[in-house]
Every structure is written in C-alpha cells, then in structure tokens.
Backbone bond lengths (Angstrom), bond angles and torsions (degrees), N, CA, C in turn:
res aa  C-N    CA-C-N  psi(-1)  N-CA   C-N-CA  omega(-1)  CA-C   N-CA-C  phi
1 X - - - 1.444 - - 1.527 110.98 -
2 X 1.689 108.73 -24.81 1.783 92.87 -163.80 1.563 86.46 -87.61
3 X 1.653 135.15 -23.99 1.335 114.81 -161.60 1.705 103.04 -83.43
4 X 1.174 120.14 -6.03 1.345 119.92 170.61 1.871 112.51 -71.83
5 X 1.637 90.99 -58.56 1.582 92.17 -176.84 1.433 135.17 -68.60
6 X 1.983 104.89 -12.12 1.166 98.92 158.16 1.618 116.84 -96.00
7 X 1.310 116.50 -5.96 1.597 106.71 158.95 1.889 121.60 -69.83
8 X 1.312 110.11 -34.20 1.655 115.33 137.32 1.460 128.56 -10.41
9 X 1.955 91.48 -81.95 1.167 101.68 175.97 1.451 125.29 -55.61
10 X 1.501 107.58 -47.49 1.545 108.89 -169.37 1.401 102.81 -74.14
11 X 1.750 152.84 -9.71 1.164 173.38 -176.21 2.014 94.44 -56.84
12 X 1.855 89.12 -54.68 1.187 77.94 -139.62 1.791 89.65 -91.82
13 X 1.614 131.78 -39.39 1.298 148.87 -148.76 1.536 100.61 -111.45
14 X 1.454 115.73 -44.78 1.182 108.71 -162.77 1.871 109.24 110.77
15 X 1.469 93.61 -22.31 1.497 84.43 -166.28 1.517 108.00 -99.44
16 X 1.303 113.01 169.05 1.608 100.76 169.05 1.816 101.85 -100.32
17 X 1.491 98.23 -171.06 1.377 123.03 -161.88 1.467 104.06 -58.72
18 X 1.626 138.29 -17.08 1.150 131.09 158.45 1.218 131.48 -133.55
19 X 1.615 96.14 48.82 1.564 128.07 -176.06 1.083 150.56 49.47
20 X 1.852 97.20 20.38 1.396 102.37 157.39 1.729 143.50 -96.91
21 X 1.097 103.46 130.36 1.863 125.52 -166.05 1.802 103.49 -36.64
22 X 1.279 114.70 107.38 1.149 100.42 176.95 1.772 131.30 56.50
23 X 0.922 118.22 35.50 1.180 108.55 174.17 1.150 139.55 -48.88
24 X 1.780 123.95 157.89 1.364 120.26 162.33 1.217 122.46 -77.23
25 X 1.068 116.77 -32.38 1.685 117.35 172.10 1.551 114.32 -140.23
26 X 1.262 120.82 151.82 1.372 112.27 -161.04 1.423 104.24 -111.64
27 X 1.200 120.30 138.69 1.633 126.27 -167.52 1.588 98.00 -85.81
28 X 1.486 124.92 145.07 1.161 127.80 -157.29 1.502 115.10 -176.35
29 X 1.559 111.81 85.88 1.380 110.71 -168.30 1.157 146.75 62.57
30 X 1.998 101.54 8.92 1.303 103.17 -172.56 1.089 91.72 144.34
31 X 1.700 118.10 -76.61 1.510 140.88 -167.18 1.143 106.78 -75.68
32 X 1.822 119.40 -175.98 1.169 110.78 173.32 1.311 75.96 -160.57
33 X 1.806 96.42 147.01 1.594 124.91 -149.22 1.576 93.64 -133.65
34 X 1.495 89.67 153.58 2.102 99.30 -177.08 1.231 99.86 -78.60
35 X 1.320 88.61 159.74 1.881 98.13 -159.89 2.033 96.53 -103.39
36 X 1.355 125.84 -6.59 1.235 139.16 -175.14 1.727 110.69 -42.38
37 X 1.334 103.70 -50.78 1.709 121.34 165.71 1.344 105.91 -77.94
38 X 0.804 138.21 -23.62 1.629 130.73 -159.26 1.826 86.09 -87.34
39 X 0.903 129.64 -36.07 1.747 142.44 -148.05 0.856 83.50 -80.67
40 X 1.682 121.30 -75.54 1.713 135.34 -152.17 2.051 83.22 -58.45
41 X 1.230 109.26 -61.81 1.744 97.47 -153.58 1.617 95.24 -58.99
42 X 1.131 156.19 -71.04 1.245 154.54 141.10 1.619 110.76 32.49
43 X 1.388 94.71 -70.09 1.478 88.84 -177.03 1.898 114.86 -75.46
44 X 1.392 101.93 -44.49 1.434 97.12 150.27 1.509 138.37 -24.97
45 X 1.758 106.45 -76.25 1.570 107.17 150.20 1.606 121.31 -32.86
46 X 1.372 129.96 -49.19 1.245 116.68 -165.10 1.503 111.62 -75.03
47 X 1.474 117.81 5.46 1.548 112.79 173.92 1.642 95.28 -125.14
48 X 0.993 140.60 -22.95 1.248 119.04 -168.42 1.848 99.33 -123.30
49 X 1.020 143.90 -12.47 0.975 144.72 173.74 1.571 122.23 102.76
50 X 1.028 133.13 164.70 1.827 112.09 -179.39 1.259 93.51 -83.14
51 X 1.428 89.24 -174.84 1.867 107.57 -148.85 1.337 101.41 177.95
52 X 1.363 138.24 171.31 1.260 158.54 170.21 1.929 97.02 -104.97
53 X 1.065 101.29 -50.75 1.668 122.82 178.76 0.899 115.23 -52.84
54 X 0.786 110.81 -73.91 1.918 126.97 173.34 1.962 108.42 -61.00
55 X 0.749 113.76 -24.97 1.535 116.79 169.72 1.436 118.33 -59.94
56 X 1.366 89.71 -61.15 1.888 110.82 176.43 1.374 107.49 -41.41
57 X 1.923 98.16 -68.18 1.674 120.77 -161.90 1.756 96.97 -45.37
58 X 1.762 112.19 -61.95 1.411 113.24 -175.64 1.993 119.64 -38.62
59 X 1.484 92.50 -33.40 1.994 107.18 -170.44 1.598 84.09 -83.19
60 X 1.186 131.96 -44.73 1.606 111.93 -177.95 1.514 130.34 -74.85
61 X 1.574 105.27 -9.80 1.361 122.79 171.54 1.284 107.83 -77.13
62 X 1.627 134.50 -55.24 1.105 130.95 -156.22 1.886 102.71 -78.95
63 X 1.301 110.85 -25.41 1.296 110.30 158.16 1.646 138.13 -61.33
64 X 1.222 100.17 -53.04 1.933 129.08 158.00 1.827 91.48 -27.30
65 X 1.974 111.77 -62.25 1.366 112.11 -146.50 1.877 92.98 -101.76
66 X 1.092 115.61 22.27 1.677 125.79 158.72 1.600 105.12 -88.41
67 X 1.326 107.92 -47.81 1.658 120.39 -173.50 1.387 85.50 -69.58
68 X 0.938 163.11 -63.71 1.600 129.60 -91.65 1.807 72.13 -130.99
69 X 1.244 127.94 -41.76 1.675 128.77 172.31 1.600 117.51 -57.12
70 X 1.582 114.05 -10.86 1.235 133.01 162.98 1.199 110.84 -62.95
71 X 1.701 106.97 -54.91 1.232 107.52 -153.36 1.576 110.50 -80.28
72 X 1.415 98.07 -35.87 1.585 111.71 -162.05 1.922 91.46 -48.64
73 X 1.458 99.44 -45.89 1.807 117.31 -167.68 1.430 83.58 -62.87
74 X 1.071 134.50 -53.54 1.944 106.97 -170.77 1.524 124.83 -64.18
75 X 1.604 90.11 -17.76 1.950 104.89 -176.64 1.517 102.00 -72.73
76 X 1.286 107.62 -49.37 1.302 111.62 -177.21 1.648 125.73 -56.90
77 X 1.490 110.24 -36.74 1.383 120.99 -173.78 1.314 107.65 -82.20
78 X 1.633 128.52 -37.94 1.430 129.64 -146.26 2.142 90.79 -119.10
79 X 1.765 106.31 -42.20 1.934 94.48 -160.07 1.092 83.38 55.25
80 X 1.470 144.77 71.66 1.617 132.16 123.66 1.527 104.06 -148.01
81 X 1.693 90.95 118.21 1.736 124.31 173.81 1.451 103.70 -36.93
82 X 1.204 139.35 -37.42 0.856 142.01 -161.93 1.305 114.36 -91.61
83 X 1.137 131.89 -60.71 1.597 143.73 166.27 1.706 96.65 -40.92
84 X 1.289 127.81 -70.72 1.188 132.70 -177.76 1.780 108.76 -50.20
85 X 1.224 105.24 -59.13 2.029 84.58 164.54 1.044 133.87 -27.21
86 X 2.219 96.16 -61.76 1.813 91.43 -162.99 1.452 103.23 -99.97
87 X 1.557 133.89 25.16 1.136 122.66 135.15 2.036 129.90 -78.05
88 X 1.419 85.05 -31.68 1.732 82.08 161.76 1.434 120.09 -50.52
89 X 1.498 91.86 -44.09 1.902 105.14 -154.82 1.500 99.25 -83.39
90 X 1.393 128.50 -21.69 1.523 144.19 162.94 1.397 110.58 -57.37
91 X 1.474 100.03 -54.27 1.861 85.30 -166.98 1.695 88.55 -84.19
92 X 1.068 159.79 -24.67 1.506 152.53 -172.44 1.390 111.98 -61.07
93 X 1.616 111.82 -27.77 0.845 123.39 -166.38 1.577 114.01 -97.87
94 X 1.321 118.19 -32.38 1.345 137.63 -169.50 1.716 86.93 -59.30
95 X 1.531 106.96 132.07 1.185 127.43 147.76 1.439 129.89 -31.63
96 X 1.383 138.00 -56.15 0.849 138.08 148.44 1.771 145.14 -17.46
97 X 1.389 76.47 -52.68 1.852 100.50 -177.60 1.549 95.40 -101.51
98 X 1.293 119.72 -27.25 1.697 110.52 -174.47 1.693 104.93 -57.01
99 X 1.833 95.92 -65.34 1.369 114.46 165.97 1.306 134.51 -9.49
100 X 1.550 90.73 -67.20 1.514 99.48 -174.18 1.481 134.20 -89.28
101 X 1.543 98.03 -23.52 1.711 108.00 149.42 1.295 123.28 -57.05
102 X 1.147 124.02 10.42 1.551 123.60 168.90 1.744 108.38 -115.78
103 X 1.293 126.00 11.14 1.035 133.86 -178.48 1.485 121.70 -124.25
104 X 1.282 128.58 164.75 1.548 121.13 171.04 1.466 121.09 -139.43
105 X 1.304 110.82 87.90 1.431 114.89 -140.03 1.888 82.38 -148.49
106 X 1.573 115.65 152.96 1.062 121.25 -177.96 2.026 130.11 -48.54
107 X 1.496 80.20 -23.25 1.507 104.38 -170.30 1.364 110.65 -64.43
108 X 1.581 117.74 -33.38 1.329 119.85 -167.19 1.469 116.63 -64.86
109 X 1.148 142.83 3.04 0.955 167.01 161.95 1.277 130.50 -72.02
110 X 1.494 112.56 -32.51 1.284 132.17 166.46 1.779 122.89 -47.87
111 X 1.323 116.31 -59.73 1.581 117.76 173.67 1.075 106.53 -63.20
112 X 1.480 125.51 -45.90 1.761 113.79 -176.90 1.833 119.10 -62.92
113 X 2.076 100.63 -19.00 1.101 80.34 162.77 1.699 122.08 -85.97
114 X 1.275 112.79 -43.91 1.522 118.21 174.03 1.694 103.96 -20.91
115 X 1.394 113.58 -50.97 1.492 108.42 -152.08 1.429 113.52 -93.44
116 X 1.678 114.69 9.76 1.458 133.76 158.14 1.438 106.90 -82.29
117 X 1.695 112.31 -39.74 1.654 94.84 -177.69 1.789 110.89 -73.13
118 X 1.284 95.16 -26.57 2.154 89.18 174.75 1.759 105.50 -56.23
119 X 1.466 109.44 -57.66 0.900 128.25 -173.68 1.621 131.49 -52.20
120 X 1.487 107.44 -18.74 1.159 121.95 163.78 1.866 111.68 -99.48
121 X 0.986 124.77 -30.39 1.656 147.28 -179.19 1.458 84.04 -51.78
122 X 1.269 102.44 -71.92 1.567 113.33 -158.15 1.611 112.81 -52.27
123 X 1.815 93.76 -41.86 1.792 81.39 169.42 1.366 141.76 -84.42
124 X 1.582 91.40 -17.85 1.845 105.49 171.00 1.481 104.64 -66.73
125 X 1.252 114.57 -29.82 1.902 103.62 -177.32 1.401 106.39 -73.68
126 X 1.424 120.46 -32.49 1.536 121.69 -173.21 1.451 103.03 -91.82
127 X 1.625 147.03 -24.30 1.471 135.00 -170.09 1.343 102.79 -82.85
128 X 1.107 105.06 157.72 1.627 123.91 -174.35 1.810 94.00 -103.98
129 X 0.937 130.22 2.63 1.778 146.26 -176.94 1.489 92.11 -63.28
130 X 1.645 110.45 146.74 1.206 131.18 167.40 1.915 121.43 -50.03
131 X 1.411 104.91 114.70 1.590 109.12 -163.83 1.786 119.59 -38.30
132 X 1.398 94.97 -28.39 1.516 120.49 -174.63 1.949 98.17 -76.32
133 X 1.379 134.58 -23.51 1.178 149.69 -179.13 1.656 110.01 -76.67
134 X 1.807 101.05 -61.30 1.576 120.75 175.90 1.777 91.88 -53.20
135 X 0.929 118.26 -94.38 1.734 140.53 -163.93 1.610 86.00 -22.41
136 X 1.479 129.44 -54.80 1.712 107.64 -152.48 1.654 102.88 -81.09
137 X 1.324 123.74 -22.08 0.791 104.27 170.61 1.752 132.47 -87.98
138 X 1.584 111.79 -18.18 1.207 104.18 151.79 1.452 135.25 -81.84
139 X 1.480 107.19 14.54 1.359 114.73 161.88 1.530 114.94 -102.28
140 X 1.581 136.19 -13.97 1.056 123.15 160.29 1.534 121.09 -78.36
141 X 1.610 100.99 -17.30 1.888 98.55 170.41 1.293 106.35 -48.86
142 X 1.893 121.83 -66.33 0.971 143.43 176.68 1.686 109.75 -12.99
143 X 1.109 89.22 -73.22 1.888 110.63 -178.68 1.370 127.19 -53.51
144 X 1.480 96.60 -24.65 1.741 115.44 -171.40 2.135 73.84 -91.62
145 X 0.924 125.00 -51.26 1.505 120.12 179.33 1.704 121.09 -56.56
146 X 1.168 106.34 -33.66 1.932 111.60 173.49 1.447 95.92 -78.65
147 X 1.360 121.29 -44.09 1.983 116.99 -170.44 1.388 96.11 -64.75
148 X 1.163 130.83 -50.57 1.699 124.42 -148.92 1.186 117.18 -57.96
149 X 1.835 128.56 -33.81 1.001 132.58 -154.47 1.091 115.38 -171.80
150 X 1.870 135.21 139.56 1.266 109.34 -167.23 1.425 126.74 -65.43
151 X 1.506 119.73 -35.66 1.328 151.74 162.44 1.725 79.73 -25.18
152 X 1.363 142.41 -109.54 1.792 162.69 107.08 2.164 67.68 87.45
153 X 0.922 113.80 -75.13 1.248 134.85 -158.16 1.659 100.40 -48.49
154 X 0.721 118.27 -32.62 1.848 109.75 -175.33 1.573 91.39 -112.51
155 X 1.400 119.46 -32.10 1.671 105.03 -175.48 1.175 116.31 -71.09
156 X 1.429 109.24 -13.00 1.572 95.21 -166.97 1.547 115.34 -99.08
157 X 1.481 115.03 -4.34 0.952 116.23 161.23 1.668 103.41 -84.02
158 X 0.796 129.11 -55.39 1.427 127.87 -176.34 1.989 117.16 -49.42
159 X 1.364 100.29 -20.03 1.877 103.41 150.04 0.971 106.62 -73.61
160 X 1.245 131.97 -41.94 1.575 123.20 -159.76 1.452 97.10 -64.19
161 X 0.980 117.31 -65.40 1.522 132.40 -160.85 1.669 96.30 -66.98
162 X 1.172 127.24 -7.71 1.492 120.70 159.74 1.530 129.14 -86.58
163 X 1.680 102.54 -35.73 1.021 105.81 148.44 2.009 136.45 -45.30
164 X 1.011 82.97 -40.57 1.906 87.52 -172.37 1.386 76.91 -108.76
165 X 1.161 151.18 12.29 2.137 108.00 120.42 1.554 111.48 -81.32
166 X 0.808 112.51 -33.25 2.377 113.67 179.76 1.809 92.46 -51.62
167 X 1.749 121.42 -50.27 1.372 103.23 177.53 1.576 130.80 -49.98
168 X 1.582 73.68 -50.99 2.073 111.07 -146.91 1.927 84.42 -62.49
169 X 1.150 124.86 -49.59 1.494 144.20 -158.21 1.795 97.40 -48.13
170 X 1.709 101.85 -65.13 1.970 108.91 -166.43 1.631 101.31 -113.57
171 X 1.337 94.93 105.30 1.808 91.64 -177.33 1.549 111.66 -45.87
172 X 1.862 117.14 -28.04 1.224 91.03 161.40 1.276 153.50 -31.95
173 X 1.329 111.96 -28.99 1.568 123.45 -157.79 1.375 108.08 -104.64
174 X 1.535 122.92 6.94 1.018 137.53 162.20 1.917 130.27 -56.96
175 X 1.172 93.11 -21.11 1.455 129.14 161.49 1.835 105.29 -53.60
176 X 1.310 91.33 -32.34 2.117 76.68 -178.14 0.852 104.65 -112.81
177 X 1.112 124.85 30.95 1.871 129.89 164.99 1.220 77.41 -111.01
178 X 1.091 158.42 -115.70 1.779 167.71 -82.39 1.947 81.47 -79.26
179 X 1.379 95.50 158.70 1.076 118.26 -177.75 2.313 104.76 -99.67
C-alpha cells in the first residue's frame, strides 16, 4: 500500500508521502525501499489514475518485458527458434518471475533490471562504438541494478567485478575495452 501511495503521491506533486522531492529511496515503515517501481507506477498513475488494477497490470508488464528481453538476448546469441522459445517459456515459467509478476512490490523491477545489464554486455561486446560509449551504458544497467532493489546493491557490484574477470581472463577480449 505505501509503494502505491507514494507513487500516488509522486503522480500527482512530485513529492513522496513525507514530502520529499523526488527521492532516492523512499522511507517506508521503518525501511526504505527503491524508488525504480515507485517512478515507473507514478508515471503510470499520472495517466490512468491509481488503482489496485493497474498496479498489478504495471508489475506484470515489467515482468512480461524481463521475459521477452530474455528472449530477444537468446535470438540474438543463438538465431535458433528453438532456444529462443524454451528460454521465453523458461523464464515465464521460473518461479521467481512467475511469483513476482503477480505482485507490486519494489522488487519487481529487479529482472528487468538484470536483463538490461545482459542486454547491454551483449552489445558493447558486439559494437564497434567508442569504449567510453560501450562502458556508460553498461554502467547505467549496473546502476538501474544497485537502485532496483536492496539485494541490486551488492550484485551489481559483484557483475562488475565479473565482468573484468570475462576481460582480464582471455587477452582476446581486450578488444572491448580499446576504443
């Protein structure tokens, strides 16, 4: 209820539920929760109005577009119809993502970010784009991965640091650092 009513709030003022402008993290019973969902439902709210309905639908969309960023990433790596199915039909299916697309809670946000950092990885290894170009955008996946969730917060350094072993490991791959 509070991540709805301060996406409400911020919908309508900008502010959250104890009036601060945009926040980085939203105070919440104690805790304080990523504001990544609160934004997306926010802007949602500001065209369709709050809702219980529309809350859900928004947490089952951003899940729907985790799967389907799966898949596109298996089309891309493999061109095989097949691989790209039963990874759709894998992650739809996975507990995790089933779960949590039925909920509207800060977390939901989490796989859609995970599947921006593949999704950007994948293109900085394949663009011929300036290294300084690749790097910012697989460093805002990253970031969209520390904001989403508290968990987001230790993983996303812990990609990073996987990344520069996948380089550091085959001097080949040294090639997507160089400009």
């Amino acid at each position: 209820a509070s991540i709805s009513y301060n996406a409400y709030a911020i919908s309508q003022n900008l502010h959250d539920q104890w009036g601060g402008i945009l926040p980085l993290y939203l105070k919440s019973f104690g805790d304080y929760k990523s504001p990544f969902f609160v934004y997306v439902l926010a802007a949602v709210f500001r065209v369709t109005g709050p809702s219980r309905s529309v809350a859900l639908a928004t947490a089952a969309v951003l899940v729907l577009a985790a799967v389907a960023g799966l898949g596109w990433l298996a089309w891309r790596r493999t061109r095989s119809l097949f691989v790209t199915c039963a990874t759709v039909v894998l992650g739809a299916l996975t507990p995790w993502l089933y779960e949590l697309g039925r909920t509207a809670y800060e977390t939901i946000i989490e796989p859609l970010a995970l599947v921006l950092v593949l999704l950007t990885v994948d293109w900085a290894y394949r663009s011929n784009r300036h290294a300084r170009e690749r790097a910012a955008l697989v460093a805002l996946a990253l970031a969209a991965v520390a904001y989403s969730y508290a968990a987001g917060r230790v993983m996303a350094p812990l990609l990073a640091l996987a990344l520069l072993v996948f380089v550091i490991r085959d001097r080949s791959r040294w090639r997507w650092l160089r400009s």
